[in-house]
Structures are given as C-alpha cells and as structure tokens.
C-alpha positions as a Markdown table, in Angstrom:
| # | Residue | x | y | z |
|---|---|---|---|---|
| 1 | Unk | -31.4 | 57.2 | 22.6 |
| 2 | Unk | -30.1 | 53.7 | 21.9 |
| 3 | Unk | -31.7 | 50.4 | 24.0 |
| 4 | Unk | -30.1 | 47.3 | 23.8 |
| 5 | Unk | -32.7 | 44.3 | 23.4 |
| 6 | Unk | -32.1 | 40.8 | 24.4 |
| 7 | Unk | -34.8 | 38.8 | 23.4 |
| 8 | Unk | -36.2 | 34.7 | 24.5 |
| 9 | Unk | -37.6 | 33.2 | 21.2 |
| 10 | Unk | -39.3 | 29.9 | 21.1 |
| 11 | Unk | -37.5 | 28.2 | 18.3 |
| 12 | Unk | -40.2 | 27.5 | 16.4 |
| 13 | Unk | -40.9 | 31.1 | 15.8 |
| 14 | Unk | -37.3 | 32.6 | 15.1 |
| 15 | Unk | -37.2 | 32.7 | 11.6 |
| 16 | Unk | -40.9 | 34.3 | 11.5 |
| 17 | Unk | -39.8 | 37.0 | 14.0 |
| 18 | Unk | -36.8 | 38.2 | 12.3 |
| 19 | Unk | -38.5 | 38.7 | 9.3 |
| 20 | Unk | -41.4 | 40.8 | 11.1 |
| 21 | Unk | -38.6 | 42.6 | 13.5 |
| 22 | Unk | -36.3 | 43.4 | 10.1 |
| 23 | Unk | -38.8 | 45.3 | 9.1 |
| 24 | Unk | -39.2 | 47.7 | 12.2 |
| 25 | Unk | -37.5 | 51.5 | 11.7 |
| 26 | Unk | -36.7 | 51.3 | 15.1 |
| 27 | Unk | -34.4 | 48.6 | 15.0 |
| 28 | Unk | -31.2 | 49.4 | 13.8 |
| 29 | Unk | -29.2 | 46.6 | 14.9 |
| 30 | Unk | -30.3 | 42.5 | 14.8 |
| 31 | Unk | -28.4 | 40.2 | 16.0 |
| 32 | Unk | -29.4 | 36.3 | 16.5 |
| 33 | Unk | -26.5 | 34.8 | 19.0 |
| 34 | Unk | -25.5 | 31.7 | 21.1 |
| 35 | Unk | -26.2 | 32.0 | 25.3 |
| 36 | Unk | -29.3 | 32.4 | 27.1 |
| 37 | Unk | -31.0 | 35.0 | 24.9 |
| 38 | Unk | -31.8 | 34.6 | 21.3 |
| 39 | Unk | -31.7 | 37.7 | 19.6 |
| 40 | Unk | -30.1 | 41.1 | 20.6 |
| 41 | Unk | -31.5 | 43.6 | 19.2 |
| 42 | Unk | -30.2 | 47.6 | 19.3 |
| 43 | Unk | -33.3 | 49.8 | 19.0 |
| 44 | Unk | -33.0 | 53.5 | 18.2 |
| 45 | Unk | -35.8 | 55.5 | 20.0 |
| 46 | Unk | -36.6 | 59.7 | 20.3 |
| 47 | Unk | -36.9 | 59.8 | 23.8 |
| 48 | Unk | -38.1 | 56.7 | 27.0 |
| 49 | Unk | -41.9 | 57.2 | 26.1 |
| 50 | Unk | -41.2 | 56.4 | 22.7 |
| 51 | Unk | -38.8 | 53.5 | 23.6 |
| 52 | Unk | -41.4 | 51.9 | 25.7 |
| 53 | Unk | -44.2 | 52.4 | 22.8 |
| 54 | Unk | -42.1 | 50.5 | 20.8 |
| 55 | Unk | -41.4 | 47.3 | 23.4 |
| 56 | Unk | -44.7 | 47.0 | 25.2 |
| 57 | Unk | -46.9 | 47.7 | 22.0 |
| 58 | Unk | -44.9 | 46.4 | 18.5 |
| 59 | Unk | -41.7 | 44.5 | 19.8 |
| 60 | Unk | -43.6 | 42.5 | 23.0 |
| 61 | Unk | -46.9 | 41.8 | 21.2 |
| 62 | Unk | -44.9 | 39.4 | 19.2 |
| 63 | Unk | -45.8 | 35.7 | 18.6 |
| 64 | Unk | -43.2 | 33.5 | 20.1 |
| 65 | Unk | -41.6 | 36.4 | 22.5 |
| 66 | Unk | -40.8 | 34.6 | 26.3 |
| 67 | Unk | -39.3 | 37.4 | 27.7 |
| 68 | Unk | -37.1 | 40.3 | 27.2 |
| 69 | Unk | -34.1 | 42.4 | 28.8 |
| 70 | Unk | -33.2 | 45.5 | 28.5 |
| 71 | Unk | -30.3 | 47.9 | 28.6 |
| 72 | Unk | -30.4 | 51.7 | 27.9 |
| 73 | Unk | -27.4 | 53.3 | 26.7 |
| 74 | Unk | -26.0 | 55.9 | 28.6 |
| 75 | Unk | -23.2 | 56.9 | 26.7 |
| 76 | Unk | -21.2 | 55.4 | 23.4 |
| 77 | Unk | -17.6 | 55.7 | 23.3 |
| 78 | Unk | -17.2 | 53.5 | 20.3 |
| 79 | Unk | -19.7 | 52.4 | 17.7 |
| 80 | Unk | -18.9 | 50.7 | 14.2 |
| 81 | Unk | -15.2 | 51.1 | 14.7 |
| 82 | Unk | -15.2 | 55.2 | 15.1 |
| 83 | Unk | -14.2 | 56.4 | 18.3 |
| 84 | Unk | -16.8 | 59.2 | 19.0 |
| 85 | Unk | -16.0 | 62.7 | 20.7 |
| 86 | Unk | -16.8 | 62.8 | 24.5 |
C-alpha cells in the first residue's frame, strides 16, 4: 500500500530530517515543497498495521516534526509516467 505524507518541519531541523528520513526503506518518495507543509513524503507500507508502525514509532518520533497528514492511496492510475492496468 502507498501513503502519502505531508509533513510540518521546524526550519531549523529540515536539513537534519531529510538526511535521517532518506535513509528510511519505507520511504520511497521525498519531496521538500513550497505551501503549508514542508515535506511530502510517499511511504510504501505491507499492510495499515505496518503503515502506522512506521508513522507513530520511526517517522513521528522525529526531532523537529509539528504535525503530519496523511493520505492513503486507494488506487494509482498513473505513477512515474506509466499508465497502469485497471
């Protein structure tokens, strides 16, 4: 299953967190963007349980994090440029 991440980062701990989120298996996708979050991040998880093992216990425990949102993929029609089969 795929989650999409958006993450609020003090500024002061951006750099520091991208290196330490970089390194995560889990997250397949890292984005740092302009708006109201700071980082979208698109996390590749075996099932919910693992997904929320992953937020609550690696991605939230974070220095720096002020909140989160996120979005759980339901279905991907398009990824990397491919259209995928239905």
């Amino acid at each position: 299953m795929l989650v999409i991440i958006n993450l609020y980062v003090e500024a002061k701990h951006l750099e520091s967190l991208v290196d330490e989120l970089k390194q995560m298996p889990e997250v397949v996708d890292l984005f740092e963007v302009t708006g109201d979050q700071d980082l979208v991040l698109i996390v590749e998880a075996e099932s919910i349980e693992h997904f929320r093992s992953v937020l609550v216990k690696r991605i939230l425990k974070k220095q720096g994090i002020n909140g989160s949102n996120s979005l759980v993929v339901l279905h991907t029609h398009k990824r990397m440029g491919r259209l995928l089969e239905e």
